[in-house]
C-alpha positions as CSV (number, residue, x, y, z in Angstrom):
1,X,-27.4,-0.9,29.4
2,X,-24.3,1.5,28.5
3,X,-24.3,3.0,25.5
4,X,-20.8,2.7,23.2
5,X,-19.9,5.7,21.5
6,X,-17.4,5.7,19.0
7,X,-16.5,8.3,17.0
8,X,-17.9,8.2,13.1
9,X,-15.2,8.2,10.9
10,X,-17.0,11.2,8.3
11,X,-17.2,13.2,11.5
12,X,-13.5,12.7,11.8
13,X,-12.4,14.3,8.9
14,X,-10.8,17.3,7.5
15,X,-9.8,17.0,3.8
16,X,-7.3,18.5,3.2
17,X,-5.7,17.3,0.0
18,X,-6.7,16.3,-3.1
19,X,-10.4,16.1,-5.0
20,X,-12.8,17.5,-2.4
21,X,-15.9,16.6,-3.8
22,X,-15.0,13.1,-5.3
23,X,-13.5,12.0,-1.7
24,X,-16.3,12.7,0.5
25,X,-18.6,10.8,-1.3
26,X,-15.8,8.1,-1.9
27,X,-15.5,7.7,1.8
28,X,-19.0,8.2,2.4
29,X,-20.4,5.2,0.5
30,X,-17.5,3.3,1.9
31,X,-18.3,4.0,5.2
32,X,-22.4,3.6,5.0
33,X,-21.1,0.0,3.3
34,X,-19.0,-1.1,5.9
35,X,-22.2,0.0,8.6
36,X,-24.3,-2.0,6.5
37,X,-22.3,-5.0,7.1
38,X,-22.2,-4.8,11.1
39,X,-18.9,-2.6,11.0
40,X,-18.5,1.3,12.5
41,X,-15.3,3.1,11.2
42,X,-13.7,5.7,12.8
43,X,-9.8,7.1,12.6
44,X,-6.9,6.5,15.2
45,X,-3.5,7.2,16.3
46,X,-3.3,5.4,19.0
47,X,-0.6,2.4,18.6
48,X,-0.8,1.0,21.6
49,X,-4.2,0.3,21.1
50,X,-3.4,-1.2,18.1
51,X,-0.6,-3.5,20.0
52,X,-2.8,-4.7,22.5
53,X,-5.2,-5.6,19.7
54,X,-3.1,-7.6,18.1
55,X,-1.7,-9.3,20.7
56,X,-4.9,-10.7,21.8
57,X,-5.5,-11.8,17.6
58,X,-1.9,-12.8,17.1
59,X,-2.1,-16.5,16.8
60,X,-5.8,-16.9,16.4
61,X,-6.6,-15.1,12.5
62,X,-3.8,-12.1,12.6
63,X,-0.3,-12.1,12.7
64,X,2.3,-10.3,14.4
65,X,2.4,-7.0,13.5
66,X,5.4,-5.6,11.6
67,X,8.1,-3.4,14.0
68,X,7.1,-0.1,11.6
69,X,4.2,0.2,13.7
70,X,5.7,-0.3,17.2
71,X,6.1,2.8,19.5
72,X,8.9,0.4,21.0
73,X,11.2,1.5,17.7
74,X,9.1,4.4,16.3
75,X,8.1,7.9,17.0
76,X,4.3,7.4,15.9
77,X,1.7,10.0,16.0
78,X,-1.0,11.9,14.1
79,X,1.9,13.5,11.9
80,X,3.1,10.5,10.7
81,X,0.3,7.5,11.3
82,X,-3.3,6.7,12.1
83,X,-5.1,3.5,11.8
84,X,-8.6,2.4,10.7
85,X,-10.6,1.1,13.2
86,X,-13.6,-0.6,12.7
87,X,-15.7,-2.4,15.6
88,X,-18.9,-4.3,15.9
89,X,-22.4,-3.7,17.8
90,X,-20.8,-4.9,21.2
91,X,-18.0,-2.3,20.6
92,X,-15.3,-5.1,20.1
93,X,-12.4,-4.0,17.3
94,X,-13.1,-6.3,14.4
95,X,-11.3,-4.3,11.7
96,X,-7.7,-2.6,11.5
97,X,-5.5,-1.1,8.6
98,X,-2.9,1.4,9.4
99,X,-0.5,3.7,7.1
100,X,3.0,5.3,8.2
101,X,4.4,8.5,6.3
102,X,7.8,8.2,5.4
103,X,9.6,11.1,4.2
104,X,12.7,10.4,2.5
105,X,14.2,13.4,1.0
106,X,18.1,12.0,1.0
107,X,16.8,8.3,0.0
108,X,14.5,5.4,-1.2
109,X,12.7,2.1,-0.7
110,X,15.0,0.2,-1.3
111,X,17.5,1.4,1.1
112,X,15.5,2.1,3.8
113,X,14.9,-2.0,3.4
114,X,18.3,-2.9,2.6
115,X,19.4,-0.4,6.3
116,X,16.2,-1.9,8.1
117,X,15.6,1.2,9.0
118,X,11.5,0.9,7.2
119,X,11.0,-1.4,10.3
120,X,12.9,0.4,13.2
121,X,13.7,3.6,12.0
122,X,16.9,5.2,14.0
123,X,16.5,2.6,16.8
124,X,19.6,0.6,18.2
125,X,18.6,-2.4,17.9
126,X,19.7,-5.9,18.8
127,X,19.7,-7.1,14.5
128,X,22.3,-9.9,14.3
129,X,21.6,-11.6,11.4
130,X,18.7,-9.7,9.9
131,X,18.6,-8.6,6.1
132,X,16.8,-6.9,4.2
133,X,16.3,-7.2,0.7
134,X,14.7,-4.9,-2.3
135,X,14.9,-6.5,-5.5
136,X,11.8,-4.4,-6.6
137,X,12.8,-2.3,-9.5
138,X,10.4,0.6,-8.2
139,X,11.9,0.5,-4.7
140,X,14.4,3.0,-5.8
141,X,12.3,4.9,-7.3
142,X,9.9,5.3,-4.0
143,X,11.6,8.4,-2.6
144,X,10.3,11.5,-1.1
145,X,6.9,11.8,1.1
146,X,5.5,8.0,1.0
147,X,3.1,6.6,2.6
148,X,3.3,2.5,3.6
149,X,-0.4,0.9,4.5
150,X,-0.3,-2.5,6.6
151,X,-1.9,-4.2,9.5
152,X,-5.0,-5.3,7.1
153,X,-7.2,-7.5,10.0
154,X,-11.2,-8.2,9.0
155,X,-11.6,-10.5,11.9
156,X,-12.8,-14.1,10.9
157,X,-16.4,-13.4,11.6
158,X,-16.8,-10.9,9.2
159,X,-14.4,-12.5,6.2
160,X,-15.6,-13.8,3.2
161,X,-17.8,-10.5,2.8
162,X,-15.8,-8.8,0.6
163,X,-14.9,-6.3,2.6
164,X,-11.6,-5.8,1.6
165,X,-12.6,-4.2,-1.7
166,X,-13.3,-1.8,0.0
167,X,-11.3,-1.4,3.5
168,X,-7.9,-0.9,1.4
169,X,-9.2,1.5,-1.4
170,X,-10.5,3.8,1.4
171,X,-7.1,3.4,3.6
172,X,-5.7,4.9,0.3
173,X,-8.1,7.7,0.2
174,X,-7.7,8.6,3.7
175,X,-4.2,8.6,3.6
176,X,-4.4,11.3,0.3
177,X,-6.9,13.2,2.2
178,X,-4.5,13.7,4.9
179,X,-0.8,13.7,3.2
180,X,-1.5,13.9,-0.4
181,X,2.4,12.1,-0.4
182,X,3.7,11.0,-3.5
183,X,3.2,7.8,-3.7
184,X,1.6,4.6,-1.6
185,X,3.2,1.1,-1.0
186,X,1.7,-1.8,0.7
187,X,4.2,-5.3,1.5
188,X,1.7,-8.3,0.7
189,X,3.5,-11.4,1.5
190,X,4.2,-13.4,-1.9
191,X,1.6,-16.2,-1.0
192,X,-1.3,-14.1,-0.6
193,X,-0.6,-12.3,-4.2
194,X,-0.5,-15.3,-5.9
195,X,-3.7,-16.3,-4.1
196,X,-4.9,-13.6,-6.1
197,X,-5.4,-10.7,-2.9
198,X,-3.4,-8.0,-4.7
199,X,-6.4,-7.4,-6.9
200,X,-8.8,-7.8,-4.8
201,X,-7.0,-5.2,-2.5
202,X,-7.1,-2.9,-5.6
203,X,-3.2,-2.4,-6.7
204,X,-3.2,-2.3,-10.4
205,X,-1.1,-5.6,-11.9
206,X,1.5,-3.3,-13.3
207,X,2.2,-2.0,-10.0
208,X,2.7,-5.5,-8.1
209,X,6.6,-6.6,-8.1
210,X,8.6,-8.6,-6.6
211,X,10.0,-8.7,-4.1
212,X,11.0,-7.3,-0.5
213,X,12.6,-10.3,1.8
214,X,13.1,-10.0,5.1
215,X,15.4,-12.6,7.0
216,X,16.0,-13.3,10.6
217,X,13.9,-10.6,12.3
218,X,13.8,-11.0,16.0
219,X,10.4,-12.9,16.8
220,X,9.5,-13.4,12.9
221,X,10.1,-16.4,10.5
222,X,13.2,-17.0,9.5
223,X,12.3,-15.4,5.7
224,X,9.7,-13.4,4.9
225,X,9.0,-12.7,1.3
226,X,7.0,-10.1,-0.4
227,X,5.5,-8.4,-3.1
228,X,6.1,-4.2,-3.1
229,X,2.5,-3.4,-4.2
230,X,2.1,0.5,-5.4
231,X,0.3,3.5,-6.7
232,X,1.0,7.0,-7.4
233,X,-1.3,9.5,-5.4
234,X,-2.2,10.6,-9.1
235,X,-3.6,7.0,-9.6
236,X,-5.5,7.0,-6.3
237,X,-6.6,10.1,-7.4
238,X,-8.1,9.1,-10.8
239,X,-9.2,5.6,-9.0
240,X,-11.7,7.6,-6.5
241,X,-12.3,9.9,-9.3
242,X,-13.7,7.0,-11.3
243,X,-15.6,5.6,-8.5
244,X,-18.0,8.3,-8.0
245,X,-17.4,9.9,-11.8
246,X,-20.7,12.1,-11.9
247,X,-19.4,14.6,-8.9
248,X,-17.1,17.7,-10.0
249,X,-14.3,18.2,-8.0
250,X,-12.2,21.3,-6.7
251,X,-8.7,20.2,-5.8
252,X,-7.0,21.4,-2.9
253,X,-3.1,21.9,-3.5
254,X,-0.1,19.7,-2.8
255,X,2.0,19.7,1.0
256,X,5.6,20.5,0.9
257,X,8.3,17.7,1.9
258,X,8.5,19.0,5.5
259,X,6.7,16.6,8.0
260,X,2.7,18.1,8.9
């Protein structure tokens, strides 16, 4: 029998920004939980892997995934994505959640939704028809280095576990390990806040607004509503702080605006 190897996600990392001592062990217990359950993590940048992924899921218990992460628009790589990967015992992807950095010194949220340009960046692109809409009243204030998580899959085998908890918390920790940006946004569609998920995926009430709509994307629904879920790096910060409150932490400083 072959033997699978895939890279452990602790091994993977270099932290690099923010509370050094509180983190580790943050992403430590959230890894050693996720093995527990039948899940091994490890880090990624490779998209197309995360296409062809997808488009095996799509239709079955995922759905498409949002242009942002598509090579076919976007200039994606370890500078400016990565995606959580978890698989299972045979070695089969079961898991995903992946972040983009945005770096928007000259504008904002709400413009980069309003231009479509959050989904296909400076692509030409076929778009008769599509809108976008930010009636958020913090999408404006979303400017400078952001970060945007998505692409939350827990295949259906391993729902009801509770993984979430504790898939999107850590997705927030990696990403201020690695970019320490200013702030991080997730899009959950309007039907799953009110189902109660925004909790659950641990964005604070006060930070859950609506809304973003999309209309009349190519290959989408005709409207797609949601809720602009967010959190200061501070508030991730003090969040993993408060997880693991008995470690003392040295912080390591901030990044500058340029893209590394």
């Amino acid at each position: 029998m072959s033997v699978i190897k895939i890279p452990r996600l602790p091994d993977q990392l270099t932290l690099d920004f923010g509370p050094i001592d509180p983190l580790a062990r943050f992403i430590l217990r959230a890894d050693r939980l996720l093995r527990d359950s039948g899940i091994r993590l490890s880090l990624s940048t490779d998209f197309a892997e995360l296409w062809e992924i997808n488009a095996r899921a799509k239709g079955k218990d995922w759905y498409t995934l949002p242009p942002m992460f598509d090579q076919t628009f976007n200039e994606l790589g370890p500078k400016n994505g990565f995606w959580l990967k978890g698989v299972n015992h045979a070695g089969e992807t079961v898991l995903s959640h992946a972040v983009r950095l945005y770096v928007w010194a000259d504008t904002d949220l709400r413009r980069e939704t309003e231009s479509l340009r959050l989904l296909y960046g400076p692509t030409v692109v076929d778009l008769a028809g599509a809108r976008g809409e930010a009636t958020a009243a913090s999408a404006s204030m979303l400017t400078g280095r952001i970060a945007h998580t998505g692409a939350l899959w827990i295949r259906s085998d391993f729902r009801n576990k509770g993984l979430a908890r504790t898939v999107s918390p850590l997705t927030r920790a990696l990403t201020l390990s690695r970019w320490y940006p200013e702030a991080i946004f997730g899009l959950v569609s309007r039907k799953t806040v009110e189902a109660g998920m925004a909790a659950v995926y641990g964005w604070p009430e006060s930070r859950v607004e609506r809304s973003i709509v999309f209309s009349a994307l190519p290959g989408f629904e005709s409207r797609l509503e949601f809720c602009l879920c967010w959190m200061t790096t501070e508030e991730v910060e003090a969040a993993v702080i408060a997880a693991v409150p008995e470690v003392a932490s040295e912080t390591r400083p901030m990044p500058s605006m340029a893209l590394s």
